[in-house]
C-alpha positions as CSV (number, residue, x, y, z in Angstrom):
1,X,0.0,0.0,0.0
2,X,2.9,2.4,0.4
3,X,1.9,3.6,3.9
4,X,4.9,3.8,6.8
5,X,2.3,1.6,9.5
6,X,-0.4,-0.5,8.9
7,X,-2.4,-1.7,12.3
8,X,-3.8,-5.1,12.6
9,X,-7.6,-3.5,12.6
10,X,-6.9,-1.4,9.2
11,X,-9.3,-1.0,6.6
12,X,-7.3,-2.1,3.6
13,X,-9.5,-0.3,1.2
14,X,-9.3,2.8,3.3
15,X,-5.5,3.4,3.0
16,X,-5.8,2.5,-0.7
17,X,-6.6,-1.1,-1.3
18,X,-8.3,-1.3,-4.6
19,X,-9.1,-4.4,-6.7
20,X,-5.5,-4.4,-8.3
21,X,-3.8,-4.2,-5.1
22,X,-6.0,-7.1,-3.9
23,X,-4.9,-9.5,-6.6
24,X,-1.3,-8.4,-5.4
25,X,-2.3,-9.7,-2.2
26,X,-3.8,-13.1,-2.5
27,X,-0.3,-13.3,-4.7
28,X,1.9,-13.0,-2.0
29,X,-0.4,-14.8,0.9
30,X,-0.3,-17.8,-2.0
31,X,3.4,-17.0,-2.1
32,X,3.7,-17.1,1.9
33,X,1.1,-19.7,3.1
34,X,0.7,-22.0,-0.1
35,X,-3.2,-21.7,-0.5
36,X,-5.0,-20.2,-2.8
37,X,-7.1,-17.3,-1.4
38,X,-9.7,-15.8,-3.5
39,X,-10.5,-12.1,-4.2
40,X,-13.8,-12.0,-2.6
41,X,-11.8,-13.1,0.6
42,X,-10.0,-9.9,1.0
43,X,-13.0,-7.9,0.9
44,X,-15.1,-9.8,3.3
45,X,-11.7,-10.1,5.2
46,X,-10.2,-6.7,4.5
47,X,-8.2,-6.3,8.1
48,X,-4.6,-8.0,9.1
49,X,-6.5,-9.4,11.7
50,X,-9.6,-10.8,9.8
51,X,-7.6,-12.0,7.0
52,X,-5.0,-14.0,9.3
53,X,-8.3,-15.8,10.4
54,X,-9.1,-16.6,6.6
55,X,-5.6,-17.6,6.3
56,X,-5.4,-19.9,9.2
57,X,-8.8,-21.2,8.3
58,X,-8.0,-22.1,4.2
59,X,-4.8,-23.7,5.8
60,X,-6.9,-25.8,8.1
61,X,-9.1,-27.2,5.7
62,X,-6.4,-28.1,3.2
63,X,-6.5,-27.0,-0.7
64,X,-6.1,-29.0,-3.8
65,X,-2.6,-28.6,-5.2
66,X,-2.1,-26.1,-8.0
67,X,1.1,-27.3,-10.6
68,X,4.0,-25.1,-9.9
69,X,4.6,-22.6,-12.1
70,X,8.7,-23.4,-12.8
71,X,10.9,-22.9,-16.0
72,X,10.6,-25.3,-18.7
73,X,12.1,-27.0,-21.8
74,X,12.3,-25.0,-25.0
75,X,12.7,-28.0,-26.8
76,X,9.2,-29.2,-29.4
77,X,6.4,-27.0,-29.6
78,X,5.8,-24.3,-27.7
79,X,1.8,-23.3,-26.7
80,X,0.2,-19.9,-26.8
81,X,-1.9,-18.8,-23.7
82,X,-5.5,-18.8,-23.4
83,X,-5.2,-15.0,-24.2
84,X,-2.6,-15.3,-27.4
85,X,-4.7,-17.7,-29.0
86,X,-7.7,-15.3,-29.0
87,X,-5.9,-12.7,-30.3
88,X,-4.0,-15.1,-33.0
89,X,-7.5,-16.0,-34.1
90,X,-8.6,-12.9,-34.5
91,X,-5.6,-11.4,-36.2
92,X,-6.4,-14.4,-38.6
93,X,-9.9,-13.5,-38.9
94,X,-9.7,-9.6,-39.5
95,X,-6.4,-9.9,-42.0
96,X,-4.1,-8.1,-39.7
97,X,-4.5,-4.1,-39.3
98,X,-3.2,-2.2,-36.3
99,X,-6.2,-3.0,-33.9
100,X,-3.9,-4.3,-30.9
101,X,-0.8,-2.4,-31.8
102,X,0.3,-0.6,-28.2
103,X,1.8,2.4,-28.8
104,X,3.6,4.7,-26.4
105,X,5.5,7.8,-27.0
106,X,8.1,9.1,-23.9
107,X,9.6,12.8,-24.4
108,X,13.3,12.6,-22.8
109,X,15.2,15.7,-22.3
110,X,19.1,15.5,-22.0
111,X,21.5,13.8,-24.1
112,X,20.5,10.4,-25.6
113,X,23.2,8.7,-26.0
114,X,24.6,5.2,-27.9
115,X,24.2,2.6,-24.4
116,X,20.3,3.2,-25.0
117,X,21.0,0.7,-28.0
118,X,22.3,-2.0,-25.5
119,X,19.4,-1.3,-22.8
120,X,16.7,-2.1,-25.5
121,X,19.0,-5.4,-26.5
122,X,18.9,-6.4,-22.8
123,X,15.3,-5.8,-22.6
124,X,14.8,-8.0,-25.5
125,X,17.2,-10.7,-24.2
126,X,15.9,-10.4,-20.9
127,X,12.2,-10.7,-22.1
128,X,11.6,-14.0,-24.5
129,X,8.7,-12.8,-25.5
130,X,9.8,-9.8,-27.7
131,X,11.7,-12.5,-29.6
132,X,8.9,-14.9,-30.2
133,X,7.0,-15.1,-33.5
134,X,3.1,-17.1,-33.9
135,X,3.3,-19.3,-37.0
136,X,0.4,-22.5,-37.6
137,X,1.2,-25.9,-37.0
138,X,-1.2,-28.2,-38.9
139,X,-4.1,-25.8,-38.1
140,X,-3.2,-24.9,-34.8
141,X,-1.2,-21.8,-33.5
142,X,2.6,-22.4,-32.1
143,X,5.0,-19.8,-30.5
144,X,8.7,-20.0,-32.2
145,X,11.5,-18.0,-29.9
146,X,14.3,-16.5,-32.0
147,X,17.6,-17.4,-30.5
148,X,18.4,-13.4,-30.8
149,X,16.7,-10.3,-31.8
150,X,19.5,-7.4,-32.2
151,X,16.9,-4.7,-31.9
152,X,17.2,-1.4,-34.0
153,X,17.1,1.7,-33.0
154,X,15.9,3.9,-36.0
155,X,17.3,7.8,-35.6
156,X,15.2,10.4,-36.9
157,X,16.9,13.6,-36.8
158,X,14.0,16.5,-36.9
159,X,16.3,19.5,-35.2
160,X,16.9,21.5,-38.5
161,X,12.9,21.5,-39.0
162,X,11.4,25.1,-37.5
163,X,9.3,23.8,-35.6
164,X,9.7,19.9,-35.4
165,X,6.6,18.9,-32.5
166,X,3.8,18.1,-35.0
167,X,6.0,16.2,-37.3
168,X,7.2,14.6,-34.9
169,X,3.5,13.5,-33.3
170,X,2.4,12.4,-37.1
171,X,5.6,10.1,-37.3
172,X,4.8,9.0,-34.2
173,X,1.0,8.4,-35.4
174,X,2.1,6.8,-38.6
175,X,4.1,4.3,-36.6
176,X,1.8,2.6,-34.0
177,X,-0.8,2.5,-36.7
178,X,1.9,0.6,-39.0
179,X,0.7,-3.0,-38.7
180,X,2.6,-6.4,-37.6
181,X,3.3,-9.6,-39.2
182,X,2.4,-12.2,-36.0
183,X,4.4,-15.4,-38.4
184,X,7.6,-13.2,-39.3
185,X,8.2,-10.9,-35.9
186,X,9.6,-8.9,-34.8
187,X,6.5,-7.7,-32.8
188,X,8.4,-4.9,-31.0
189,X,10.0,-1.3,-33.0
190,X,11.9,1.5,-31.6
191,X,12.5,4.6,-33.3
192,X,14.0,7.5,-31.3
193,X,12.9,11.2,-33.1
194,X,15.7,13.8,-32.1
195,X,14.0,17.6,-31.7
196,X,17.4,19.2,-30.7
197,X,20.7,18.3,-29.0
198,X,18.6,17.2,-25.5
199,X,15.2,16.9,-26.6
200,X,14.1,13.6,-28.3
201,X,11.1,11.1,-28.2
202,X,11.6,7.5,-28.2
203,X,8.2,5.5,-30.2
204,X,7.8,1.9,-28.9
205,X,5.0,-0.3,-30.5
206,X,4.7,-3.5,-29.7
207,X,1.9,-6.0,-30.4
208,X,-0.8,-7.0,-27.9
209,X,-0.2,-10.5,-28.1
210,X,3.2,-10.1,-26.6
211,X,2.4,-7.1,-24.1
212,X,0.0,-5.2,-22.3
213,X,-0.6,-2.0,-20.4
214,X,1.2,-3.3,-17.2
215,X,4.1,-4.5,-19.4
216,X,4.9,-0.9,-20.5
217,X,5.6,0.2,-17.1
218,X,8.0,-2.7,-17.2
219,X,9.7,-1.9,-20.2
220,X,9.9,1.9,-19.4
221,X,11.4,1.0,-16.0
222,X,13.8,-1.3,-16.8
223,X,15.4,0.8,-20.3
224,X,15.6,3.4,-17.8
225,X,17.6,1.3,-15.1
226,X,19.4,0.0,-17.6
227,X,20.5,3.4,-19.8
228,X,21.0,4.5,-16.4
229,X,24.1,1.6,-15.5
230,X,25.2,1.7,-19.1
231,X,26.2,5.5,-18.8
232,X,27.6,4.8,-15.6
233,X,29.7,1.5,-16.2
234,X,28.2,0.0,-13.7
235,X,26.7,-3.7,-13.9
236,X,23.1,-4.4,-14.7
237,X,20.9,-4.5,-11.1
238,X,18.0,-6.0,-13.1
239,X,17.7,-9.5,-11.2
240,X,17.7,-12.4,-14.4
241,X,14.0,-13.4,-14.1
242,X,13.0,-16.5,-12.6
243,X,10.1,-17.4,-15.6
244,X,9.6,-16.2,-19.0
245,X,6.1,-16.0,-20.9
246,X,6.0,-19.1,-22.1
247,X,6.4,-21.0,-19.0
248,X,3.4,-19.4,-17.9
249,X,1.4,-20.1,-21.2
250,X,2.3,-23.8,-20.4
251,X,1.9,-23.7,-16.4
252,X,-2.0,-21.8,-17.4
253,X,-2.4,-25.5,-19.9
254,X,-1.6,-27.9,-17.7
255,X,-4.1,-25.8,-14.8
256,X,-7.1,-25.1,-17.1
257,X,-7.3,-28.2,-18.5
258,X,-10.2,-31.5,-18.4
259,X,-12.8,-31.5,-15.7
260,X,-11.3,-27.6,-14.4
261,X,-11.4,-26.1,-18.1
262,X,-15.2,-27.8,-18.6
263,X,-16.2,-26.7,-14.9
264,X,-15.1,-22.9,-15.8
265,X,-16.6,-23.1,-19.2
266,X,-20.3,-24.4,-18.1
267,X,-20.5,-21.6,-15.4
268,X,-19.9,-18.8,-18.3
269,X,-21.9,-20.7,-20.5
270,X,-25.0,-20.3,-18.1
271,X,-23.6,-16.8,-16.6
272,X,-24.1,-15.4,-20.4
273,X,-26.9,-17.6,-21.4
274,X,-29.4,-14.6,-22.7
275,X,-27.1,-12.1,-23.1
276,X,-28.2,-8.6,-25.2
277,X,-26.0,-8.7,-28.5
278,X,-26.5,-5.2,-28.2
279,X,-27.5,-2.1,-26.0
280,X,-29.9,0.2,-28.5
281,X,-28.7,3.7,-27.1
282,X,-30.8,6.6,-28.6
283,X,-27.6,8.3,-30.2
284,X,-27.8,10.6,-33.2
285,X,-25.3,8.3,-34.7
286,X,-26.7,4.6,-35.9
287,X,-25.0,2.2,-35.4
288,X,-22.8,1.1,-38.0
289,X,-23.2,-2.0,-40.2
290,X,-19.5,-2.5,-40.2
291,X,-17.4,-1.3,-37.3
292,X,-15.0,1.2,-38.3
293,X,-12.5,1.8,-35.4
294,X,-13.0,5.4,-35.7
295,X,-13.0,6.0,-32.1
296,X,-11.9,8.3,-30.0
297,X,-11.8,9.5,-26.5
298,X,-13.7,12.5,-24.3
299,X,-12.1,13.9,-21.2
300,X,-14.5,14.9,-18.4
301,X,-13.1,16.8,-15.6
302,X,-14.3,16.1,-12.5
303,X,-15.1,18.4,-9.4
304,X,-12.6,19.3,-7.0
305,X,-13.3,16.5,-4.1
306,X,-15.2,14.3,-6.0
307,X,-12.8,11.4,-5.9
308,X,-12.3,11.5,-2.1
309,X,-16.3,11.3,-2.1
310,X,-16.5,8.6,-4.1
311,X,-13.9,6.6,-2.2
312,X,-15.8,7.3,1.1
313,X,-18.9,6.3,0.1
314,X,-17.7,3.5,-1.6
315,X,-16.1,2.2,1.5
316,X,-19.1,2.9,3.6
317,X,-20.9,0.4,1.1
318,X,-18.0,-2.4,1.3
319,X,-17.1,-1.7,-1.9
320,X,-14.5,-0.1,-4.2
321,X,-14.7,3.1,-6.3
322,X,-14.5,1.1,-9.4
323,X,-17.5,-1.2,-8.5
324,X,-19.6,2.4,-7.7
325,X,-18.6,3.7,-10.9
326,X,-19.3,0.1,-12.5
327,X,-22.9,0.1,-10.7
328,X,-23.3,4.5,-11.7
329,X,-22.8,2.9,-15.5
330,X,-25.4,0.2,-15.2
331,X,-27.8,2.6,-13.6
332,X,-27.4,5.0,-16.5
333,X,-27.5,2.4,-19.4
334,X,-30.6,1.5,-18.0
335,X,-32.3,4.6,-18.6
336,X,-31.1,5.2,-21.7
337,X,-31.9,1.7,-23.8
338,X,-35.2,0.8,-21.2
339,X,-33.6,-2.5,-20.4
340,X,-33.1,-4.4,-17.1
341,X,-29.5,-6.2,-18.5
342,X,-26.6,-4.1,-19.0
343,X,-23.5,-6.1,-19.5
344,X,-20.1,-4.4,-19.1
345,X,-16.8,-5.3,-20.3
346,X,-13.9,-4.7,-18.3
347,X,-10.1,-5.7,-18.3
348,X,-8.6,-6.8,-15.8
349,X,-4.7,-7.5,-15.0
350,X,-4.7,-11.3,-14.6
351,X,-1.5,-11.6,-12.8
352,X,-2.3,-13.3,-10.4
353,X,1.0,-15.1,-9.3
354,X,3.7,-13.6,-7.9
355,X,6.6,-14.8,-10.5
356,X,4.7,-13.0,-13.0
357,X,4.7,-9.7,-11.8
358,X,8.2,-8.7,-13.9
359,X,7.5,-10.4,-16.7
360,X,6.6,-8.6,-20.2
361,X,3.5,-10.1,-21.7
362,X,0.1,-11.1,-22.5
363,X,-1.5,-11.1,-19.2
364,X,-4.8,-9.2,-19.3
365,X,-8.8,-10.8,-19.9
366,X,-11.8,-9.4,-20.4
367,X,-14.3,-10.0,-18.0
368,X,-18.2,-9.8,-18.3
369,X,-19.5,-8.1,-15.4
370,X,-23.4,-8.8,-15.3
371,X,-25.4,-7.4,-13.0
372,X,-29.2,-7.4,-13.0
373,X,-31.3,-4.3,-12.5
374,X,-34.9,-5.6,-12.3
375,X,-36.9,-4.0,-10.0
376,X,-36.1,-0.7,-10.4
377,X,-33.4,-1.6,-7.2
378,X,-32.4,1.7,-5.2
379,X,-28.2,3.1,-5.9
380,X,-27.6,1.0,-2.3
381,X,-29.5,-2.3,-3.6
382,X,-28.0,-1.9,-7.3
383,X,-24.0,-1.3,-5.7
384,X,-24.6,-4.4,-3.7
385,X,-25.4,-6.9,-7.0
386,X,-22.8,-4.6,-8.9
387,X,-20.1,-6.2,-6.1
388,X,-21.4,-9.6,-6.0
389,X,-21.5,-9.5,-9.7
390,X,-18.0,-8.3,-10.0
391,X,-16.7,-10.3,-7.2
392,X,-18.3,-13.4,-8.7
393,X,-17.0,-13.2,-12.1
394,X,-13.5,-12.7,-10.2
395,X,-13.5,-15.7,-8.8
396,X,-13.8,-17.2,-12.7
């Protein structure tokens, strides 16, 4: 939580816990006490004190034992995850495009000098994943890991242009939209854009089936540990990780697998049985035919002290900001389509072991949080099924 003390009767959503944080948690009390605590456990347990009384409890009952999640042979085939193959399959479907390209853009000021080109190599050895490339096997998706990717740093020298910024955000545009061949890699690119002698900005794109949102904060924090030694002379201090991508991709086969795979499956199954294929809103804008991708996004700025209120009532209703904003949604779909069924999709992290943490990769699924409205339920009633909804489809 980042706070100096935490007493044994502290509210671990009201010094910051939120639902992130709590998947950190049962990480590490799986790491510790070798069970396998769920997420709705920490909220009905959100106290040191109340949660060592879960803890000794699941230990007393005794768990089935989950495979360990260890390094394995590179040798044969290697399998996508769950989450690779779905977005293998649709990359197949849709021809390609620039749909899951991730894009970032970091404005550096000071010198940039050559040892940046041997922290992005290290990154890339460090990482097997930003080597690997998704070619079909008799009809069925295999990952193939290059032995080496020497990645290249493309230079763009923009300092003689008068004024460089909005060529520099179209190149920038023009790259994450460029798209990726999954079968012939590499599914990463660097190009650094110089504005002037200590002004640059370094584009990374990398493909969605090798990274995600959490795995840029990675990257981003180990090039700059690593720049940071190569100036210096100094030795990595990047610890060599323990797993790589892949391991996990086979650990999550060997897990979800047989009578656990078809156990999981059947509850979705009946959890979306009925599902709307669409909310109608009344928009001045049909609905396409065709979906475009011509999206885009709104800020709306909040009032001042609206996010401590929100966080206080929240916690008065055993719940977290992102389930009241989840239930605030619902409430206001409702009115607008007339319907009692407002399904949401939401991303979450899916790291939910502590060896994967470091690691650059594929990690995030969509859940569907479903929550019924009949009744016309008050805000209170309507936040309580919002967190048993979302709490639920946690623990699938």
């Amino acid at each position: 939580l980042g706070v100096e003390r935490v007493g044994a009767e502290d509210y671990f959503f009201a010094l910051g816990g939120h639902a992130l944080l709590a998947t950190q948690l049962a990480a590490r009390v799986r790491e510790a006490f070798g069970i396998d605590l769920p997420l709705r456990q920490i909220f009905e347990s959100p106290t040191v004190a109340a949660l060592a009384r879960a803890i000794e409890e699941a230990r007393s009952v005794g768990q089935a034992d989950e495979p360990p999640l260890l390094p394995g042979s590179r040798q044969g085939l290697l399998p996508l995850s769950f989450s690779q193959e779905r977005l293998w399959f649709l990359d197949r479907l849709e021809g390609g495009g620039p749909v899951y390209n991730i894009p970032v853009a970091v404005r550096l000021s000071g010198a940039f000098d050559l040892p940046a080109q041997a922290a992005l190599r290290e990154i890339v050895r460090r990482h097997e994943v930003l080597r690997a490339r998704f070619v079909e096997d008799h009809g069925r998706p295999v990952v193939i890991i290059e032995p080496r990717y020497d990645v290249h740093l493309v230079q763009i020298d923009l300092g003689a242009l008068a004024g460089p910024e909005p060529v520099a955000e179209a190149l920038a545009q023009s790259e994450s939209r460029r798209p990726f061949d999954l079968a012939m890699g590499p599914l990463l690119r660097v190009r650094l854009l110089r504005l002037g002698a200590e002004d640059h900005v370094l584009v990374l794109v990398m493909h969605h089936i090798v990274a995600d949102g959490w795995s840029l904060g990675i990257l981003i924090r180990e090039l700059t540990a690593l720049y940071g030694s190569a100036l210096s002379g100094q030795p990595s201090v990047l610890r060599e990780l323990r797993i790589q991508y892949v391991d996990f991709a086979r650990w999550q086969r060997q897990r979800l697998s047989g009578e656990v795979l078809e156990s999981q499956l059947a509850w979705w199954r009946e959890r979306l049985a009925g599902i709307p294929e669409a909310l109608e809103l009344p928009t001045d804008r049909p609905r396409p035919q065709v979906r475009s991708q011509r999206g885009a996004m709104m800020p709306v700025p909040a009032a001042a002290g609206l996010a401590a209120s929100l966080q206080a009532f929240a916690r008065r209703a055993g719940a977290t900001p992102f389930m009241t904003l989840l239930a605030s949604l619902q409430a206001l779909l409702v009115r607008y389509t007339g319907e009692d069924d407002a399904p949401v999709g939401s991303p979450i992290a899916g790291r939910t072991r502590v060896e994967t943490e470091g690691l650059i990769g594929f990690f995030v699924n969509t859940l569907v949080l479903r929550t019924n409205l009949a009744g016309d339920p008050s805000f209170a009633e309507l936040l309580r099924r919002a967190r048993e909804s979302t709490l639920t489809a946690f623990d699938h």
